[in-house]
N, C-alpha and C positions, 0 to 999 in steps of 0.2 A: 066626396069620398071619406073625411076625415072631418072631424066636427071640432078638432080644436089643432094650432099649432103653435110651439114653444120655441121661440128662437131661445137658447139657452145660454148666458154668459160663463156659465162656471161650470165643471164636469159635478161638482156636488147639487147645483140647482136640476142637475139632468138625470143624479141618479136619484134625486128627493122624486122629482117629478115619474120615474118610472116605476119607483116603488108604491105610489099613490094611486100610480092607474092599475093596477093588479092584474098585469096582464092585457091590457087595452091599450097599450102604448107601444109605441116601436121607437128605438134610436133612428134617425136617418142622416147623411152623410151626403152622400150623391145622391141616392133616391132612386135612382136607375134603376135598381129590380123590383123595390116592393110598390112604387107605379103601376106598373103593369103588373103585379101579382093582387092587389087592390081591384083595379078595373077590372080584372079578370076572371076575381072571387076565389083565387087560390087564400089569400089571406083575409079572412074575415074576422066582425067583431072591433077593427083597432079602429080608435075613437080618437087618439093624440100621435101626433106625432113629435117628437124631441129632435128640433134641428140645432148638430154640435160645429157646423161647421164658422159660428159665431166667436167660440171657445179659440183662444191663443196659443199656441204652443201644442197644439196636438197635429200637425204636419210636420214635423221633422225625421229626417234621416239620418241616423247617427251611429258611432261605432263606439262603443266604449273603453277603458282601460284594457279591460278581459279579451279584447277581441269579441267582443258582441255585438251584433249589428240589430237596432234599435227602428221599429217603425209605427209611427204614433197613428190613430185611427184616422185622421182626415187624411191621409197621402193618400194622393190618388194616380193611376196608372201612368198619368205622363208623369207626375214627382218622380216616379223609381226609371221611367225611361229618359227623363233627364241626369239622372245622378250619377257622376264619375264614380262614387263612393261605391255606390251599386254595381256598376259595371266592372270594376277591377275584384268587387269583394263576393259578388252575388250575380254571375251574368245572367244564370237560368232564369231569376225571376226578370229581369228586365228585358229578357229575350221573348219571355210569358205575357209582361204588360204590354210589350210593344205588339202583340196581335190581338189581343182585347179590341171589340168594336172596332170603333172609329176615335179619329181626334178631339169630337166633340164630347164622348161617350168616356173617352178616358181623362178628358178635363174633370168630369164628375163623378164617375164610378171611383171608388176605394179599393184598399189591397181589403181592408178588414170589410167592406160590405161583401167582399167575392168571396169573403173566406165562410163569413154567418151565414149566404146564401144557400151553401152546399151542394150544389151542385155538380155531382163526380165529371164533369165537362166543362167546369172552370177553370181558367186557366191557371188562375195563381196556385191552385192548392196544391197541384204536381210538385213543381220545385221546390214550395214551401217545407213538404212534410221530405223531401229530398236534401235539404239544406239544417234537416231536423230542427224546425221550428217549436218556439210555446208562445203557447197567447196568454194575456195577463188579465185576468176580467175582476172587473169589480161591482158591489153593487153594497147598498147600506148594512149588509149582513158582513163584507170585509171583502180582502183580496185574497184571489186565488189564483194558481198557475195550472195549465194545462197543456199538455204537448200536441200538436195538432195532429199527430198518429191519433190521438184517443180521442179527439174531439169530434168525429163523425161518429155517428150511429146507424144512419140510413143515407137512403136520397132525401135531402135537404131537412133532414132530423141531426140534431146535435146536443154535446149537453149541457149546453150552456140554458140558463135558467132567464124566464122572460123577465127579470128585475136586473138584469147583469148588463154590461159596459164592456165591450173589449176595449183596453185599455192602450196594450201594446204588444206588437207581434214581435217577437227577437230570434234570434238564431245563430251561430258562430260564423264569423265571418272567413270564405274559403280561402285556405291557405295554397302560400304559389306552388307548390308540386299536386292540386288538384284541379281538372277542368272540369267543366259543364256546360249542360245544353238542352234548352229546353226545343221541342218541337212538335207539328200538330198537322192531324188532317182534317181538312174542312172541305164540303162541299164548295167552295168559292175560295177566294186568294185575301179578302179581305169579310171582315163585320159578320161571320161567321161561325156558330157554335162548335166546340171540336166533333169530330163525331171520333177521333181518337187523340192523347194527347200522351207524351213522354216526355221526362225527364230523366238524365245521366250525367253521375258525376263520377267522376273516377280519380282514386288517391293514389299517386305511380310512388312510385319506388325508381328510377332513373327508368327502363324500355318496361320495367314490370308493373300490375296490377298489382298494389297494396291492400286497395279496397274499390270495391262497387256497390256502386249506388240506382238503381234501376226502377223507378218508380210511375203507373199508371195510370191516365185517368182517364174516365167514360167509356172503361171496359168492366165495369163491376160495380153494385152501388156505391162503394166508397172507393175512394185511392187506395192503389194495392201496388205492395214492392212484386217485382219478377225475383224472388226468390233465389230458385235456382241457375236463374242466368246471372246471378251476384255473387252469390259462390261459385259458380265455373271459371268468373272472370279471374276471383284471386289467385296471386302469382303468375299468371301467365302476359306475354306480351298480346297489341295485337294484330298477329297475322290476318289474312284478309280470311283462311279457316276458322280463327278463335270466333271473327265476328259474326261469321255464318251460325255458325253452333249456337253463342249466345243470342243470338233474334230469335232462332229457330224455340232456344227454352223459353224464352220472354214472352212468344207467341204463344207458349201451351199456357202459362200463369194468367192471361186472361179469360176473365167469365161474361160477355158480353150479353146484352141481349138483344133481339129485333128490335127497330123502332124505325121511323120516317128517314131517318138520315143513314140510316146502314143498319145490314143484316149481322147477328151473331159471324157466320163466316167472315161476311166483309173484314168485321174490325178486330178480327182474332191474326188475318192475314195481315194489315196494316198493321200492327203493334211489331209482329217483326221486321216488316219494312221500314218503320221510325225508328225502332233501335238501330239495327243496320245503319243506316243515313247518321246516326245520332254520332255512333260508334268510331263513322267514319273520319264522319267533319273534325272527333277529339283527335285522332289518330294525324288527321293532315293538319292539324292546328285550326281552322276555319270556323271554331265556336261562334262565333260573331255573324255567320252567315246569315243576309236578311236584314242586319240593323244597319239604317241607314247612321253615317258619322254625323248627320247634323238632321235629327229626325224632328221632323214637323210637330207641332202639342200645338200650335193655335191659341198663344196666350199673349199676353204684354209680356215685355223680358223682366219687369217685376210684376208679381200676383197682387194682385189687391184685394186677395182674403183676408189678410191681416189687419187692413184697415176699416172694413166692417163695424159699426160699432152694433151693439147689443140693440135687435127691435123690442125684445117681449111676447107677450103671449099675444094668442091672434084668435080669434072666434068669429062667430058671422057679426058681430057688433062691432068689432075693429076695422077701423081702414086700413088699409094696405098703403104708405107714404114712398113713393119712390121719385127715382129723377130714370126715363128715358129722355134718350135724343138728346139730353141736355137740358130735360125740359121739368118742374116739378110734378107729380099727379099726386091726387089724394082722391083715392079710390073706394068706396064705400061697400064693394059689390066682389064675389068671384074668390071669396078665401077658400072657395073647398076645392078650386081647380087647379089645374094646372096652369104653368105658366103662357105655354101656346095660346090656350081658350082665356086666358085672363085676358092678355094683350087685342086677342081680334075680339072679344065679346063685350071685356069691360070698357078697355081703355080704347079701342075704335081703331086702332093699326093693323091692317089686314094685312099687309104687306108679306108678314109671316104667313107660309102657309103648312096647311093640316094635311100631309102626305099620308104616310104609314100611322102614325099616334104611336110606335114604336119604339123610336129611337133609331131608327134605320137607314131611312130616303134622305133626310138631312135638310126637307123643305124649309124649316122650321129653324134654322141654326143663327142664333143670336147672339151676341156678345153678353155675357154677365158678368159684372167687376172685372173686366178682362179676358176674360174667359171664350170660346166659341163650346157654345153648348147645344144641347136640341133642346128647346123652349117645351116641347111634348115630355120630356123627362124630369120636366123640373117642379116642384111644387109652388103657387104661384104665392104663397105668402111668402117666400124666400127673395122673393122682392121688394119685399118691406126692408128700407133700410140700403137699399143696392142701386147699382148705377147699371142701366141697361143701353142697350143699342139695338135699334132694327132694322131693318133694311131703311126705311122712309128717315133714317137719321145719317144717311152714309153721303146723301148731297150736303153742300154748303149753299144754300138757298138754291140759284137757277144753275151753279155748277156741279155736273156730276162728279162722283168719284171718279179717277183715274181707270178702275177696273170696272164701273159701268159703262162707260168711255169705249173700253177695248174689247167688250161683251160687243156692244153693237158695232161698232166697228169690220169685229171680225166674224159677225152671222154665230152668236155665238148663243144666242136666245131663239129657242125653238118655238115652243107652245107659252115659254115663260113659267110654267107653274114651279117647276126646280129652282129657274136663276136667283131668285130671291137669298137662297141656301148659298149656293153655288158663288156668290157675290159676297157674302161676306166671309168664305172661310178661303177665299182666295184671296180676301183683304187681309183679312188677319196673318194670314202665310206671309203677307209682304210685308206688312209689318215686322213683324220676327225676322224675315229672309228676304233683302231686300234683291237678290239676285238668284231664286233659286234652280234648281237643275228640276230636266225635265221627271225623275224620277221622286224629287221631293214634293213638284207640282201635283203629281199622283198620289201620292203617300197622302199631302192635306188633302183632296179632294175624297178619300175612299170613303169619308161618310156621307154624300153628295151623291146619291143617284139619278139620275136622267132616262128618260121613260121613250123620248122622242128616236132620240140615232147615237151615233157614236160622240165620244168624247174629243175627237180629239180639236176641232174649233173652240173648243173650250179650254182645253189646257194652252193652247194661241193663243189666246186673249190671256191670259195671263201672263205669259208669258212677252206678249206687247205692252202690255200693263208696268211690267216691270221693268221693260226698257227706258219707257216713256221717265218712270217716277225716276230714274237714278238720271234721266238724261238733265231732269230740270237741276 
């Protein structure tokens, strides 16, 4: 797909490198949408890709002197759904991350790759421009700021220029007389696109509205405030009439249109119904509703992004140098694929398998430096340099893992084509959570599909699994 790839150690090696491809390069971070916009021929033409996730100091979550809350381009979905800093200062967006995909999906997607995507049905850009975000972009011509109101132009047009760097997301961190909530409807309860999405923050005055904040998205090609349902709110308390009236305005403010997931009508009726709910949950205190207190991300309890050292550039004449299983490979073959197809075509481990090639089914779900990812998402030179795990690494010679153990045990392996998935990110949850509740068990599994019958022998074995390890 891509004819060359740049692990990059320094943000100046990566804007040198994007200013040379003149347009033929892309930043990548997670990688997660322009895969599949690649494959699919939405994005033609890019010949390099610039991988920063090599680069130090660009994940952090931070709050400054100002009261300014600081997010550097590698944070990715579970970062901000792990972060107390987020949750006390910023919940809309961490209430946004935490429905993104899956665990594996949000190990790797970015706040800043959701934001470049543009897509008016992403999650993060609702609260962002609700929380009045600017992004900070840079590229060899200098730095610029931009407020993420102005930064959309269309569906997935923006005006950021192909030599540019987001650099850093910021935005004032909410203060304690304002609540917020982000919320969304989807066809499904998990790994599903909004087909409508809201954000609401509201600035009280002791029972009164100061200010409202009422912003929508994947009802208009860009995010758009409800207007006059933000004026109606000011001054007034709210009664369970103020909040009928404000959905009702909020609901004319959208301009929706037909598409597979819902009719103009549909999602003109649901916007007032997410306000409404939104309005409510501020009113009964319940912002939080939905986030679990100890939510699943599927990682080591230390990241081992930081400990990455710099591979280089990568071309079809480069090896790819990695350690699976624990084992070293030096690899000669497979730099334009993906990581999935690298693993079963280069390196001979089928164990992973090729479901959806989405990001979706979760057949494919591998550890990377810690990580549970979908190996279909990942570009496979981003292995150069990295410590991997696959299913065929999870025995210790003739003993199986503990949750291979309680898969068969408990008839927990149907056709088998999932459990491979299903197996490691039930590991990796024990890991993390060596005792979890049956709704945490759920929450890791949601990027884990099963095609056979129901779930629930499955979430069994897990949950035997987890008796077993804490009993030794």
């Amino acid at each position: 797909m891509w004819q060359e790839y740049i692990n990059a150690d320094s943000i100046d090696q990566a804007v040198e490198a994007l200013a040379e491809a003149g347009g033929k390069a892309r930043i990548v971070a997670g990688a997660t949408d322009i895969i599949l916009e690649m494959e699919r021929g939405v994005r033609k033409g890019i010949q390099t890709l610039i991988d920063v996730t090599r680069i130090s100091g660009l994940d952090v979550i931070a709050m400054d002197e100002n009261g300014v809350i600081h997010i550097g381009p590698l944070v990715s979905h579970n970062d901000c759904v792990k972060s107390d800093l987020l949750k006390k200062y910023a919940l809309p967006l961490v209430l946004a991350c935490w429905q993104v995909g899956s665990p594996q999906i949000r190990n790797r997607g970015t706040i800043a790759g959701n934001l470049i995507t543009a897509s008016p049905a992403n999650d993060t850009i609702s609260p962002l421009i609700a929380l009045d975000a600017s992004l900070v972009l840079i590229s060899k011509r200098g730095i610029r700021t931009v407020k993420l109101k102005d930064f959309y132009t269309g569906v997935r047009k923006t005006v950021m220029e192909p030599d540019e760097i987001l650099m850093d997301i910021n935005f004032p961190a909410m203060k304690p007389d304002q609540n917020g909530i982000y919320i969304k409807n989807a066809l499904r309860r998990a790994q599903a696109i909004s087909v409508v999405n809201a954000t609401v923050i509201l600035d009280m005055e002791g029972k009164k509205i100061r200010q409202a904040v009422i912003t929508l998205g994947a009802v208009a090609p860009v995010i758009i405030h409800a207007a006059e349902a933000e004026d109606y709110l000011k001054g007034k308390e709210l009664t369970p009439e103020m909040i009928t009236e404000a959905s009702r305005l909020a609901g004319e403010a959208a301009r929706p249109i037909n598409d597979l997931r819902g009719s103009a009508v549909y999602r003109t009726y649901i916007v007032g119904i997410l306000v409404k709910q939104a309005l409510e949950r501020i009113k009964e205190g319940s912002t939080e509703y939905g986030l679990l207190e100890n939510p699943p991300v599927l990682q080591h309890h230390e990241n081992n992004r930081k400990n990455v050292k710099f591979a280089g550039k990568i071309t079809d004449n480069t090896p790819i140098i990695t350690t699976i299983n624990g084992q070293k490979f030096v690899i000669k073959s497979g730099q334009s694929k993906t990581l999935l197809r690298f693993l079963r075509e280069d390196v001979g481990l089928t164990g992973t398998k090729e479901g959806c090639d989405e990001g979706e089914c979760g057949a494919c779900t591998i550890y990377l430096d810690g990580e549970a990812v979908m190996a279909c998402m990942v570009p496979a030179p981003r292995a150069h340099g990295a410590e991997i795990t696959t299913i065929e690494g999870m025995a210790r010679g003739n003993d199986l893992h503990p949750v291979q153990l309680a898969f068969i045990e408990e008839g927990a392996v149907q056709c088998g084509y999932c459990t491979p998935g299903f197996i490691m990110s039930s590991a990796k949850l024990l890991e993390e959570n060596p005792n979890p509740t049956e709704i945490e068990i759920k929450h890791a599994l949601t990027g884990n599909l099963c095609r056979c019958t129901g779930y629930y022998k499955i979430i069994r074995a897990v949950e035997n699994a987890a008796r077993k390890m804490q009993a030794k």
